[in-house]
N, C-alpha and C positions, 0 to 999 in steps of 0.2 A: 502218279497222281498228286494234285496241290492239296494240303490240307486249306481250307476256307480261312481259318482265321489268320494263317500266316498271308494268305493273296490279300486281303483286305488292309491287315497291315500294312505290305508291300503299297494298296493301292492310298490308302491315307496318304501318306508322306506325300504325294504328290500334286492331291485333291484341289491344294487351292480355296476359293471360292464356289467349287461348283456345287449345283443341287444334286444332292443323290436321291435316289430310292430305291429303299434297301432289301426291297423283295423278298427273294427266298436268302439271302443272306444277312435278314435281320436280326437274329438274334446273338449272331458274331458280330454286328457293324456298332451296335450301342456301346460297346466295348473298345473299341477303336476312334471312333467318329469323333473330330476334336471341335466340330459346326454344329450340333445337333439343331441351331437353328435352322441349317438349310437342308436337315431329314426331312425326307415326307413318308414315314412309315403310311402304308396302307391299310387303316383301320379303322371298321372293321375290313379283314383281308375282300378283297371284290373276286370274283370268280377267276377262278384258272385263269390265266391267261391275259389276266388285265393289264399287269404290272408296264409290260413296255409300250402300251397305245397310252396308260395314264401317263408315262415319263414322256412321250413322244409329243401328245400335246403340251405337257409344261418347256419344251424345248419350243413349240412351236407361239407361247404364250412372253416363254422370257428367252427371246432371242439374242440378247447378249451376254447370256450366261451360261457357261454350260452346263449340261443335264447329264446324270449318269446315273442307269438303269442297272441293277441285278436279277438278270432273270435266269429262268431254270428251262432245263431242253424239255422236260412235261410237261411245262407250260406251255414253251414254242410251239409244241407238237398240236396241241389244242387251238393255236392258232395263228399258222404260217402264212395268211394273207397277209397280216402285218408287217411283213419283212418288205412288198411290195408298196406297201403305201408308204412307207418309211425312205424308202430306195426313190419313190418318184418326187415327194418331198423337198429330198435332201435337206433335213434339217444339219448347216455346221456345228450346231452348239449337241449333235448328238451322239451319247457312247450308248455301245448296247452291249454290256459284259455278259456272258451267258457261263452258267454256272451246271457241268455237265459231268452229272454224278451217273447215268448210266440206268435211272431207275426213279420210282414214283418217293421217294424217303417219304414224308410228310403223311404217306398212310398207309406204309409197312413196306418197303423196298420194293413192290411189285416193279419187275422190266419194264425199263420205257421200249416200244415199239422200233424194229431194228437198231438199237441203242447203238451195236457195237460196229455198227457202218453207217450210220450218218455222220457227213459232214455239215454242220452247222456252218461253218464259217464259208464252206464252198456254197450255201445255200446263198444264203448274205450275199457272196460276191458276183453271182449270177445274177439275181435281182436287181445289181445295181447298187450295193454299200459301197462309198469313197474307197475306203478301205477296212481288209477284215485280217484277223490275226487267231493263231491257233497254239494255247499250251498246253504243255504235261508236265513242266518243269517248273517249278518256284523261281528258282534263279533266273533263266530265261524270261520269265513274263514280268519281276521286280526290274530287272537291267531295263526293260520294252517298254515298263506301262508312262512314262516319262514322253517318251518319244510317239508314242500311242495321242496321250493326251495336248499334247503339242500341234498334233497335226488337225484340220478342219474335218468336220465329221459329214457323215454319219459312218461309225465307226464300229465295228463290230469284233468282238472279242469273246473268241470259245475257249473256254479252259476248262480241261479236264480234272474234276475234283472228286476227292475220298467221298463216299456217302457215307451221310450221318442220319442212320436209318431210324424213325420215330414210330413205336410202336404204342404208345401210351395215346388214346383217345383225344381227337383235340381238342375237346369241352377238359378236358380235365389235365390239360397240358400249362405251366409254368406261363405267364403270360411275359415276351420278352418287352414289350411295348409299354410306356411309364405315362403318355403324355396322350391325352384325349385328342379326337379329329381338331376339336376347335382348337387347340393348346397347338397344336401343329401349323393347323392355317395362322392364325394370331402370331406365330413366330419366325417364320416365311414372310410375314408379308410384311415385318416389321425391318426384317435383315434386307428385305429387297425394297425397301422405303417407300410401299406401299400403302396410300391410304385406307382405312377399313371401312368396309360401306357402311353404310348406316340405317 
C-alpha cells in the first residue's frame, strides 16, 4: 500500500499549473502544495460524494486547464453515476485520482462495501474513461504519474493507500484548512485572470 503523503509528493513535482482539489487528501496536500492559489479545498466539506462532480465541472468551466480531483472509494461508492456522466463528457483537462484505503477512515474505519474486490479503475474503464491506471506501489505510480498527466484526459487513477483511521469527532477534529471559501474563490480567480463580479 502507498502511504498518502509520500503519492502527493510524488504527485507535486509534476503538477504544473493545474487546479487541484484536494478532497479526502487534504490535510496531506497543504503540506506539499507549492500553488495554493490554484487549491480549491472544499469548505465547508459538501456531502459525501461531492468532491469529483465539483472538480468535473471546474474542468468543464476552465477547459484549458487542467483539473485534478482526490477522491476516496466511500465517496465513489455513494455515487458511481458520476463515473458515466464523466466518461460521456469527456472532459481532456480531467484527472480523477481515487484514493483507496479499503474503509470509511473519516468516521472510524468502518469497511467500505466489497472493499476488497472492487475494481475501481475497471469501473472507469467500462464507462468510458480515455484512460485508467491502478497502484500499490509508490515507485510504480511516481515513475507513471508524469506520463499519466501528459496524456488527454479524462483520466482515472486507483491507488491503493494505507488508512489513516480517524476516530476523534469531526466537530472536534484539528481543522486542516487555513483560507475561508471566499479567500479561496478571490485567489483562483485572480491566478486564472479572472475578473471578480461585482
Amino acid at each position: 500500500m502507498i502511504e498518502v503523503p509520500e503519492m502527493l509528493a510524488a504527485f507535486q513535482r509534476c503538477r504544473n499549473d493545474a487546479i487541484v482539489v484536494p478532497g479526502q487528501a487534504g490535510r496531506h496536500w497543504t503540506a506539499v502544495s507549492t500553488r495554493p492559489e490554484l487549491d480549491v479545498p472544499l469548505i465547508p466539506y459538501p456531502a459525501m460524494g461531492g468532491g469529483a462532480s465539483f472538480a468535473f465541472g471546474l474542468a468543464l468551466a476552465q477547459p484549458r486547464r487542467k483539473v485534478v480531483v482526490f477522491d476516496s472509494e466511500g465517496a465513489l461508492v455513494m455515487y458511481l453515476g458520476i463515473l458515466a456522466t464523466i466518461a460521456e463528457q469527456q472532459p481532456p483537462n480531467f484527472y480523477h485520482f481515487l484514493l483507496d484505503n479499503e474503509c470509511y477512515a473519516t468516521t472510524g474505519g468502518q469497511p467500505v462495501p466489497n472493499a476488497k474486490s472492487t475494481r475501481y479503475d475497471a469501473l472507469a474503464r467500462d464507462v468510458g474513461y480515455a484512460s485508467t491506471f491502478a497502484f500499490d506501489r509508490l515507485e510504480t505510480f511516481a515513475n507513471s504519474v508524469e506520463h499519466i498527466l501528459s496524456k488527454p484526459g479524462p483520466a482515472f487513477v486507483a491507488l491503493k493507500v494505507r488508512p489513516e483511521v480517524q476516530n476523534v469527532p469531526v466537530a472536534e477534529r484539528k481543522r486542516w484548512a487555513t483560507r475561508t471559501r471566499e479567500q479561496v474563490r478571490d485567489d483562483l480567480q485572480q491566478a486564472l485572470g479572472v475578473a471578480r463580479a461585482r
